[in-house]
N, C-alpha and C positions, 0 to 999 in steps of 0.2 A: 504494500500500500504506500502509495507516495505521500510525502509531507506535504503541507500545503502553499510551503513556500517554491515546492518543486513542480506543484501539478501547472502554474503560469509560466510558461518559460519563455520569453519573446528576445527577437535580434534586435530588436530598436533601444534607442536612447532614450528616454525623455529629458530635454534639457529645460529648468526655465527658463523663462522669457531673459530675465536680467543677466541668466550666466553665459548666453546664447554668444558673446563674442569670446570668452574664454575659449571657447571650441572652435569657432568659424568669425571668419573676416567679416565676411556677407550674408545677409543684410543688419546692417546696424539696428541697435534698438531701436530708434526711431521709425524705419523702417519695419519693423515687426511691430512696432504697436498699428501701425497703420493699417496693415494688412488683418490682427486682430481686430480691431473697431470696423471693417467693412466685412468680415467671416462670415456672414451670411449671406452678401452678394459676390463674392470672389472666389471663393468654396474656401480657402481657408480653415472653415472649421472642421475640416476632416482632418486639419494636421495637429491643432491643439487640442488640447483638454486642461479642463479648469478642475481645481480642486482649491473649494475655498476659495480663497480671493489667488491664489496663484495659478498662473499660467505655465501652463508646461509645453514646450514644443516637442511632439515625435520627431526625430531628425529622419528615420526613414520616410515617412508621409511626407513631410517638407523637401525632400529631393524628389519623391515621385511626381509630388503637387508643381516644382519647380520644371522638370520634363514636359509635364501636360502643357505649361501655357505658351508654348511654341518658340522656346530659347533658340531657334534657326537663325534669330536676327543680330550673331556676334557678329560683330564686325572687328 
């Protein structure tokens, strides 16, 4: 029988919102709150979850959410 902290096992990170440049350059907090506060017209909230008043960003959904929105236009 597994324990319970074995039977959840996922590859993702959650990072919060505030530790989000300790990890990654891009996008600045100000830029992640942005994207936060519009989460319901941008799909964004498929990449965060709130707990309490904190934001946690999956960093796997945030790269996949980053792919979908047509990054073709580096220049």
């Amino acid at each position: 029988m597994k324990n319970a902290n074995e039977s959840h096992t996922t590859d993702t990170r959650f990072v919060p919102l505030t530790q989000w440049p300790k990890h990654h350059m891009w996008p600045p907090i100000g830029g992640l709150r942005h994207l936060v506060f519009h989460a319901n017209t941008n799909g964004f909230d498929r990449v965060i979850r709130r707990v309490g008043r904190r934001i946690l960003i999956d960093e796997q959904a945030f790269f996949a959410w980053v792919d979908e929105q047509g990054g073709d236009n580096v220049s």
